[in-house]
MARVOGU-446515 format. One line per 8 residues: number of its first residue (from 0); their letters; for each residue x, y, z of C-alpha. Coordinates in nm, 4 decimals, m for minus. Example, Ala and Ser with C-alpha at 12.3 -4.5 7.8 and 13.67 -1.06 7.14 Angstrom:
2
0) as) 1.2300:m0.4500:0.7800  1.3670:m0.1060:0.7140 $
***
This chain:
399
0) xxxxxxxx) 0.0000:0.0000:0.0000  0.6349:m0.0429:m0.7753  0.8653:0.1591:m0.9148  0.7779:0.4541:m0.8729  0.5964:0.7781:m1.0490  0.5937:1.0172:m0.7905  0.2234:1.0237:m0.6781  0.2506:0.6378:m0.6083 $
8) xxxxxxxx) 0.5096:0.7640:m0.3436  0.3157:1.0126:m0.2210  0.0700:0.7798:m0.2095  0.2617:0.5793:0.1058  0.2672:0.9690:0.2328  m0.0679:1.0370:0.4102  m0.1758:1.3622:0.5072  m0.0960:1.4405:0.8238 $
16) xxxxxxxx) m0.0726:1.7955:0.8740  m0.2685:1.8918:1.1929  m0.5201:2.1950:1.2732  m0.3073:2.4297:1.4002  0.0441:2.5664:1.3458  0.1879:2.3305:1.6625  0.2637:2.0558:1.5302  0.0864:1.7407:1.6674 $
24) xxxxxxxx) 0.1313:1.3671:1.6235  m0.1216:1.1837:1.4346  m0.1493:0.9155:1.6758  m0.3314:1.1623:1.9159  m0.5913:1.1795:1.6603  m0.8122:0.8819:1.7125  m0.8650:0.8803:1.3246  m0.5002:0.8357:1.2398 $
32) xxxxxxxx) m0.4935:0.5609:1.4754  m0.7198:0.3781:1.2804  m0.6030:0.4807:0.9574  m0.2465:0.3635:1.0225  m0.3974:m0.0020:1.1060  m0.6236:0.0023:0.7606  m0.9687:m0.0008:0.9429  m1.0678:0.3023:0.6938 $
40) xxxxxxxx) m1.4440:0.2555:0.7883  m1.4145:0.3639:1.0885  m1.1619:0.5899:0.9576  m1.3779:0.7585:0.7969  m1.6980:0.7557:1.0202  m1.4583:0.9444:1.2575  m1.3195:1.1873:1.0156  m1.6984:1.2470:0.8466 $
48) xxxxxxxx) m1.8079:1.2981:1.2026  m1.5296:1.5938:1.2899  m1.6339:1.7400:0.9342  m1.9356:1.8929:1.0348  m1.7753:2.0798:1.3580  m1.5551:2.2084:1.1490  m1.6490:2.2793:0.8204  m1.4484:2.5796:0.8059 $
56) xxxxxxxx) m1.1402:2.4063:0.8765  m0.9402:2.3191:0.5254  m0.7743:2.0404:0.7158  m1.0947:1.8840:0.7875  m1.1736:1.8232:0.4173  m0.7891:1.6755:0.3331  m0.8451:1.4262:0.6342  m1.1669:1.3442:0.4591 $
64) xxxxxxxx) m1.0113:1.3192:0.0777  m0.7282:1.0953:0.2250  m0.9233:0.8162:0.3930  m1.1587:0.7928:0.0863  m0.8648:0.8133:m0.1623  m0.6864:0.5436:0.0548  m1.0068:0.3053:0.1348  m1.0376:0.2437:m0.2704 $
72) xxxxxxxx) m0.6556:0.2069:m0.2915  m0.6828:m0.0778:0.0140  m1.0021:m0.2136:m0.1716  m0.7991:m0.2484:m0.5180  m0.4853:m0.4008:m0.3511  m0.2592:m0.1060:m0.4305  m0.1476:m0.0269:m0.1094  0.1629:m0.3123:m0.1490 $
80) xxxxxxxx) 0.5175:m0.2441:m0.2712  0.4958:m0.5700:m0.4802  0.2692:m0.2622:m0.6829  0.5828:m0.0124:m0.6234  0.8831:m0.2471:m0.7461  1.0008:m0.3049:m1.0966  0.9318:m0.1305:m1.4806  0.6610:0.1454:m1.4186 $
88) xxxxxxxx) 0.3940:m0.1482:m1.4270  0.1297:0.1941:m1.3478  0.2359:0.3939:m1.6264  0.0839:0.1191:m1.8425  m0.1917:m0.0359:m1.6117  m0.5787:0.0484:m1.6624  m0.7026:0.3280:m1.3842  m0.7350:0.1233:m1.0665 $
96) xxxxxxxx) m1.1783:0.1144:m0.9500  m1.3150:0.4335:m0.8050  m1.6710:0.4681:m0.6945  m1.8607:0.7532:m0.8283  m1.9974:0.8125:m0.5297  m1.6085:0.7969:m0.3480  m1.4927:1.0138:m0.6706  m1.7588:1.2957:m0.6390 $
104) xxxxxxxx) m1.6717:1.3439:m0.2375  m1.3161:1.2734:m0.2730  m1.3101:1.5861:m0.5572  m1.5443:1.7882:m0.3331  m1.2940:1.7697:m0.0606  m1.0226:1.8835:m0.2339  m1.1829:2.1619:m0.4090  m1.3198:2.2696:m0.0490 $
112) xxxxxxxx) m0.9786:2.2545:0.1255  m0.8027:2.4508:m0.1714  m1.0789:2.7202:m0.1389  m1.0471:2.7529:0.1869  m0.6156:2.7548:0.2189  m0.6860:3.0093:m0.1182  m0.8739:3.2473:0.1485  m0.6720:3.2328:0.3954 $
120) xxxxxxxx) m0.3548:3.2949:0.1904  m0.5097:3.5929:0.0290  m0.5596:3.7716:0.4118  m0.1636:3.5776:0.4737  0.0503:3.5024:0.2165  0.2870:3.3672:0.4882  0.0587:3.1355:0.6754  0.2759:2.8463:0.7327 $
128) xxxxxxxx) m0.0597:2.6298:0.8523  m0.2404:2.7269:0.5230  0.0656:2.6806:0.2950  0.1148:2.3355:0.4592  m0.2430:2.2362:0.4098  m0.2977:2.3172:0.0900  0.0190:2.1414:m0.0205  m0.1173:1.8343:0.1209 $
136) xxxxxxxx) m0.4213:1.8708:m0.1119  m0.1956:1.8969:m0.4014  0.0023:1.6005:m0.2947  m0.3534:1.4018:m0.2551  m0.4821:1.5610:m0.6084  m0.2024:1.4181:m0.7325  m0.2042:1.0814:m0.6378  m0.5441:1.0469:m0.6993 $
144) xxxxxxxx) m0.5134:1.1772:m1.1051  m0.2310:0.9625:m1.1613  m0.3932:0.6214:m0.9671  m0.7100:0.6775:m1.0844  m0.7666:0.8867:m1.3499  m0.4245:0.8097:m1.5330  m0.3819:1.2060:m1.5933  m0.0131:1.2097:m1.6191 $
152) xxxxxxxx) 0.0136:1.5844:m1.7140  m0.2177:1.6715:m1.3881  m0.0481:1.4538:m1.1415  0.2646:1.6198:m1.2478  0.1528:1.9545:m1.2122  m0.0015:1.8977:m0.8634  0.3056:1.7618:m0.7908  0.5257:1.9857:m0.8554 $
160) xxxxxxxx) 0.2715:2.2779:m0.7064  0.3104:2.0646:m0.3573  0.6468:2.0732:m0.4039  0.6938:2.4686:m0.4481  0.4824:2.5123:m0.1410  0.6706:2.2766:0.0665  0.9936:2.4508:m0.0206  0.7972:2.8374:0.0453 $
168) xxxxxxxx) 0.7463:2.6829:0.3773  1.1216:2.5910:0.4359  1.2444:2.9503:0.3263  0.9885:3.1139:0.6139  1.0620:2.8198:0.8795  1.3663:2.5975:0.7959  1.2811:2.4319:1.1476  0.9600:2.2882:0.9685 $
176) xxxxxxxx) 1.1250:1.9558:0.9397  0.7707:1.7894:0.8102  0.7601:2.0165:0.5199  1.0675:1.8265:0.3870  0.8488:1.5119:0.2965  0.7034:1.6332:m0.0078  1.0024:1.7980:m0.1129  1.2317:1.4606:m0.0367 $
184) xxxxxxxx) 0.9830:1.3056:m0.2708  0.9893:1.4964:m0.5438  1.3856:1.4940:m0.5743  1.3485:1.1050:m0.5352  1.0636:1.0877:m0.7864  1.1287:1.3197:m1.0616  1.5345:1.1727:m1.0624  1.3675:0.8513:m1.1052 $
192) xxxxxxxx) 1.1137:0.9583:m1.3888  1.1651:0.8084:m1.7675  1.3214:1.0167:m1.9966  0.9643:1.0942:m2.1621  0.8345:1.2278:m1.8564  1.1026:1.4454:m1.7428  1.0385:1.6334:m2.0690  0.6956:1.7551:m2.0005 $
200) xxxxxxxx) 0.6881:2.1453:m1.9086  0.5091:2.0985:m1.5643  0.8725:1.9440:m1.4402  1.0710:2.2897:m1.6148  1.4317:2.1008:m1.6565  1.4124:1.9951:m1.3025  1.6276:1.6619:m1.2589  1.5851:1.5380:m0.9029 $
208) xxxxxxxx) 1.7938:1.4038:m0.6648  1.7719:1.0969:m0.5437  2.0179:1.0948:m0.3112  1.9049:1.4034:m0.1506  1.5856:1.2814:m0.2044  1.5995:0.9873:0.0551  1.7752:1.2190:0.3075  1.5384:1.4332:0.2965 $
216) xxxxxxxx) 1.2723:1.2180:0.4025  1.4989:1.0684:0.6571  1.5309:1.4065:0.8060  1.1568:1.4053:0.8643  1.2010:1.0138:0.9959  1.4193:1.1293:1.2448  1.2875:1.4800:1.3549  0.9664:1.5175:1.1996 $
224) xxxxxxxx) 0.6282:1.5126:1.3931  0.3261:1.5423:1.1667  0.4825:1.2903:0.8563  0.7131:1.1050:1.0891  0.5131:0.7586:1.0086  0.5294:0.8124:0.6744  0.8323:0.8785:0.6025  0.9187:0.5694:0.8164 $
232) xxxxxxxx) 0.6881:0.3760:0.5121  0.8406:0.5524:0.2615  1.1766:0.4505:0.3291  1.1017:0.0856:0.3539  0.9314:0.1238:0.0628  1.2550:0.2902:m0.1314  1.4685:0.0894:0.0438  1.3234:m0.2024:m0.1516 $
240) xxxxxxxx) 1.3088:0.0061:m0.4790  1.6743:0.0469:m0.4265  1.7483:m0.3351:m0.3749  1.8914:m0.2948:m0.0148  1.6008:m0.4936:0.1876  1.8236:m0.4938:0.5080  1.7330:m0.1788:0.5687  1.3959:m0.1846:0.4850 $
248) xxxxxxxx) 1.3438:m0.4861:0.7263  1.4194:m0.2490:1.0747  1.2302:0.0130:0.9591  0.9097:m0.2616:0.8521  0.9573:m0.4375:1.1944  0.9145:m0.1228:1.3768  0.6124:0.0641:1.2087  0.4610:m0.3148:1.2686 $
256) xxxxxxxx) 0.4771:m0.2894:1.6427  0.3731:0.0424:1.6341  0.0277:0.0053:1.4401  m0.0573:m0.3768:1.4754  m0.3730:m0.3775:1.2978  m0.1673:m0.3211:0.9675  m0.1068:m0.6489:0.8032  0.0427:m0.4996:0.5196 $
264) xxxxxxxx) 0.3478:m0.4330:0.7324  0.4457:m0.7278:0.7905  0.3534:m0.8540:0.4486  0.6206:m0.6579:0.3562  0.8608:m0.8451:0.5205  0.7764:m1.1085:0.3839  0.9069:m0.9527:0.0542  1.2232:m0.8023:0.2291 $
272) xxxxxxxx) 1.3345:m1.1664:0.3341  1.2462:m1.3130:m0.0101  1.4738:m1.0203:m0.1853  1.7681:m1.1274:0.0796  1.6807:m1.4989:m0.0181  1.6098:m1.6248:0.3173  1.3370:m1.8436:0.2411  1.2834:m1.9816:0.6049 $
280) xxxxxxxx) 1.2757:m1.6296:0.7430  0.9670:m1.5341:0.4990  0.8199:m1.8224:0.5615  0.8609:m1.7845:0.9282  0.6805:m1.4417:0.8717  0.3933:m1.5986:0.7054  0.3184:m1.8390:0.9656  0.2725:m1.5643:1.2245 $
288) xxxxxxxx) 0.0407:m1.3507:0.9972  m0.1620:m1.6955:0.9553  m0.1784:m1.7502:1.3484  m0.2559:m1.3839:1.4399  m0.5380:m1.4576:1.1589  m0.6994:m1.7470:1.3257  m0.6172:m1.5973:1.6660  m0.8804:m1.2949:1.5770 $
296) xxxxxxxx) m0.6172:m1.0557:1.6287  m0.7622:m0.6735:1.5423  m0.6804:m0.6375:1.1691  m0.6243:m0.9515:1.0827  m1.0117:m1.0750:1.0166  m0.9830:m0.8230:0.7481  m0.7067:m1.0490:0.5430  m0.8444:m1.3337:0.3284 $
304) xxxxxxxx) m0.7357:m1.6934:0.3659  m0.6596:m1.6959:m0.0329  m0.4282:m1.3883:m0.0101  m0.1841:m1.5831:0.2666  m0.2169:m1.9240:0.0432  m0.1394:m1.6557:m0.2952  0.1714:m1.5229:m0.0838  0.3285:m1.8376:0.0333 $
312) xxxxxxxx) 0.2560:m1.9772:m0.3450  0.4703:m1.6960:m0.4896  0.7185:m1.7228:m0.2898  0.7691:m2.0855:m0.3084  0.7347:m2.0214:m0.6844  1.0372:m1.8480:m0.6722  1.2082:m2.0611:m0.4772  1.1241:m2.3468:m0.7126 $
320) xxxxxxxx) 0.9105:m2.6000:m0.4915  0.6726:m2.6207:m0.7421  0.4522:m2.8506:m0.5838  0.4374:m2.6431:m0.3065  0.3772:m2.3454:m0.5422  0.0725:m2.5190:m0.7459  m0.0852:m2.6347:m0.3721  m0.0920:m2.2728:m0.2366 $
328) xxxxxxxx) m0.1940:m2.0976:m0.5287  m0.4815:m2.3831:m0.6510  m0.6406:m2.2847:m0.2930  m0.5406:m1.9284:m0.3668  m0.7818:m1.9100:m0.7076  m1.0182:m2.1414:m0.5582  m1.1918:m1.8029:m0.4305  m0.9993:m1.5948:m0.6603 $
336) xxxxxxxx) m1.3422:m1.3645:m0.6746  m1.3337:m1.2571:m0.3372  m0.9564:m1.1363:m0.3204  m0.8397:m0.7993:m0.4450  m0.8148:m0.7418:m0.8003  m0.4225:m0.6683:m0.8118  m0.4150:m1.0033:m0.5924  m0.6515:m1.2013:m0.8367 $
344) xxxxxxxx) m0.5046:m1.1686:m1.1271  m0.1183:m1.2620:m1.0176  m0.2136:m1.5635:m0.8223  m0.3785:m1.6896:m1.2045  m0.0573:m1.5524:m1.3720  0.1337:m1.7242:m1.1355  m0.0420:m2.0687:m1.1239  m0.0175:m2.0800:m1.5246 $
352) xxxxxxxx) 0.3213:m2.0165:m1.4892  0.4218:m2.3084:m1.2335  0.1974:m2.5256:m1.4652  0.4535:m2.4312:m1.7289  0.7119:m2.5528:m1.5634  0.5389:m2.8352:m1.4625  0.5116:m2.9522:m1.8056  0.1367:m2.9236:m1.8225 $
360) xxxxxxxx) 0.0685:m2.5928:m2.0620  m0.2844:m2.7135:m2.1353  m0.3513:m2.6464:m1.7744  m0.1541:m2.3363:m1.7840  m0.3616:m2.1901:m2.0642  m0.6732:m2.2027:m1.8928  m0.4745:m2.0075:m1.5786  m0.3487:m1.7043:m1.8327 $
368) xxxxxxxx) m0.6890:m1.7394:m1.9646  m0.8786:m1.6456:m1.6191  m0.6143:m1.3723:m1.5795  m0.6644:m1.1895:m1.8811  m1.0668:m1.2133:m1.7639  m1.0261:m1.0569:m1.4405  m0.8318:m0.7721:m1.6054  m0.8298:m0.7396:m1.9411 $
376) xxxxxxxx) m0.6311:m0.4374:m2.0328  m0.3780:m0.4694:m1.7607  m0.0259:m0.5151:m1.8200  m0.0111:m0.8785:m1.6482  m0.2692:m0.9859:m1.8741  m0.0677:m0.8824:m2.1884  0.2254:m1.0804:m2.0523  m0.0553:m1.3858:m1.9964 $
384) xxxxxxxx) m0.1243:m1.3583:m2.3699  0.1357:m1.3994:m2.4553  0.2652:m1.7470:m2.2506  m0.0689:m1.8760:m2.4446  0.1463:m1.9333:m2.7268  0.4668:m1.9239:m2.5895  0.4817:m2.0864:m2.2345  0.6241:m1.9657:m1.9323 $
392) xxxxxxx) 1.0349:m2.0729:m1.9056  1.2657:m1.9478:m1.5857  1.4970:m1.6600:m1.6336  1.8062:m1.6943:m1.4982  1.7319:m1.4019:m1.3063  1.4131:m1.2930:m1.1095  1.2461:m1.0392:m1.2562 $
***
C-alpha cells in the first residue's frame, strides 16, 4: 500500500498535517490511529463525524479526501510495494476502481480545502498552517489523477505545485522539518522519472535528486512530527526500490509494532526476506500472519485466507518448490473472486506459470486465460497472452 511515479510515493505519504500551526502527532488523533492499522471505515466515520464541527477548517476536508482516496486504494490491492517495485507497471496499467460516489466526495474535498487555504492565503501570504495544508491537497490531487484517473500531465503539475509550497514553507521556517516530505519526494521521484516524462513542461528542466531525495525524508524520519510515520513507510518502501532490503526490514519491523492492525506491514517483510533470499525467514513471517489470523487478532479478520495461500505460493514459486507453489496458489484461485483485483489476477498468472514448468501448458492456458478475464487491459494480462502461445520458461534471473 512499484517503481515509482511520484504520486505512487506520495501515495505511502498520508496527510498528516494537523489543525493548528503546533505541530501534533497523528497518533493523538483517534482517526489516524485507525487509519495507520487500515480499518478506513471507521476511519472515515470518525473523520466524516469531525467534518461537520468544522467545516471551516481546510484540514478537515484533506483528512476526509485521504481516507476515501486510501479506502479504494486498500479495496484495489494497491497499497503493497509488490505494486511499487520493478518497470513502471502503473504507467501502463488500466485506472485502478473508483466509486462515483467515493470520486464525487473525494473531488469535493479537495476543491473545499483549496478554497479555503486560497482564502486564507489571500488575508496571509505567509501562513505556514495554510501553505502546509494546501500542499497536502496537491500532494492528494495528485495521487489520486495519476492512480485513478491516469492524468499524467495533472499529477505532475499537482506535484510539482506541492512541491513549491513545501519549499515556500522551508524559506519562512527551515525548522519545519515535516515540510521536507514532499520535497524529499519529489527529488526522489522526478530523478527517477523516464526520460519521456522528465520532458513535459510541468517538471521545467528539473532533474531530481535521489540521493538528496531519501535524506530528505529521513530528516523528517528522524525529527519530523506530523509525517514522521510516513516517512518511516516511505523509506522501507525505497529501500526495496533500491534493492537494499536490510534496511527496509528495521524500519518494517518497527512501524509493525507500532500500528498492529496493519497487516500490510508485515507482508512486507515477507518480501524483504524473499529479496535477501532467506526463504525460512519469509516463511517464518507468514506463519505468524496466519496464526494472528486465526487468533482474531484486530486487523487480521480483514485479510483473506486466499491472499496468505497466494503469498506463500509466490514465494515458493520463486524458490522453485513447485509442488508447493501449485498447492498454495490452486487454494489461492479457488476463491480468486473474493480477493483484491491486483491479488486475483497474479495468483492466475502465477499458477499458469508453475503449470509451465510443470510440463502441463494445457492447464496453464486455462490459468493465463482467467487472468486476462479478471483484467483485461492490464499489463499482467498482456504478458498472460502472450505465454498462451509461448509458455512460461525461468529466467536466470528474477524479474
Amino acid at each position: 500500500m512499484i517503481r515509482f511515479g511520484l504520486f505512487v510515493l506520495l501515495l505511502f505519504a498520508p496527510a498528516a498535517f494537523g489543525r493548528t500551526y503546533q505541530p501534533q502527532d497523528p497518533l493523538t488523533i483517534p482517526g489516524f490511529v485507525d487509519f495507520y492499522n487500515n480499518d478506513y471505515d471507521k476511519a472515515y466515520a470518525y473523520f466524516k463525524r469531525e467534518l461537520k464541527s468544522h467545516s471551516n477548517d481546510p484540514d478537515s476536508y484533506n483528512y476526509l479526501a485521504q481516507v476515501i482516496l486510501y479506502r479504494e486504494l486498500y479495496r484495489d490491492g494497491a497499497l503493497e510495494s509488490e505494486l511499487v517495485t520493478g518497470s513502471n507497471p502503473f504507467l501502463r496499467s488500466p485506472k485502478l476502481n473508483m466509486s462515483p460516489q467515493a470520486k464525487s466526495e473525494f473531488t469535493d474535498c479537495i476543491e473545499r480545502s483549496l478554497n479555503l487555504n486560497s482564502a486564507l492565503l489571500d488575508k496571509n501570504p505567509n501562513d505556514i498552517h495554510a501553505l502546509y495544508s494546501a500542499g497536502a491537497a496537491h500532494g492528494l490531487n495528485a495521487t489520486y489523477s495519476f492512480l485513478i484517473e491516469k492524468a499524467w500531465t495533472t499529477a505532475l503539475n499537482d506535484a510539482a505545485v506541492a512541491n513549491r509550497i513545501n519549499k515556500q514553507i522551508l524559506n519562512l521556517d527551515p525548522a519545519f522539518v515535516d515540510a521536507r516530505l514532499i520535497v524529499g519526494v519529489y527529488e526522489y521521484v522526478v530523478g527517477n522519472l523516464p526520460f519521456y516524462m522528465r520532458m513535459l513542461g510541468v517538471i521545467g528542466g528539473f532533474r531530481g535528486d535521489k540521493e538528496g531525495g531519501i535524506q530528505q525524508i529521513e530528516q523528517v524520519r528522524q525529527h519530523g512530527v506530523l509525517s514522521k510515520y510516513d516517512a518511516e513507510i516511505l523509506l522501507a518502501v525505497i529501500y526495496r526500490r533500491e534493492r537494499c532490503p536490510q534496511l527496509a526490514l528495521p524500519l518494517l519491523k518497527q512501524a509493525a509494532s507500532r500500528f498492529p492492525g496493519n497487516y500490510l506491514l508485515r507482508l512486507e517483510q515477507v518480501q524483504m526476506y524473499s529479496d535477501l533470499g532467506n526463504k525460512n525467514a519469509a516463511l517464518q513471517v507468514l506463519g505468524q500472519v496466519e496464526q494472528l489470523r486465526r487468533s482474531g487478532a484486530p486487523g487480521y479478520e480483514r485479510l483473506p485466507m486466499e491472499k496468505l495461500a497466494y503469498l506463500k505460493g509466490n514465494l515458493l514459486f520463486w524458490y522453485n518448490d513447485l509442488d508447493g507453489a501449485l498447492r498454495e496458489l490452486t487454494q489461492a484461485t479457488q476463491k480468486a473472486h473474493e480477493l483484491d483485483l491486483s491479488t486475483q489476477v497474479m495468483a492466475w498468472l502465477r499458477l499458469g506459470q508453475t503449470y509451465d514448468l510443470k510440463n502441463s501448458h494445457g492447464q496453464a492456458v486455462k490459468a493465463y486465460e482467467k487472468a486476462i478475464a479478471a483484467a483485461p487491459r492490464s499489463a499482467v494480462a498482456g504478458e498472460a497472452r502472450g505465454y498462451i502461445s509461448d509458455p512460461y520458461r525461468r529466467k536466470q534471473r528474477k524479474s
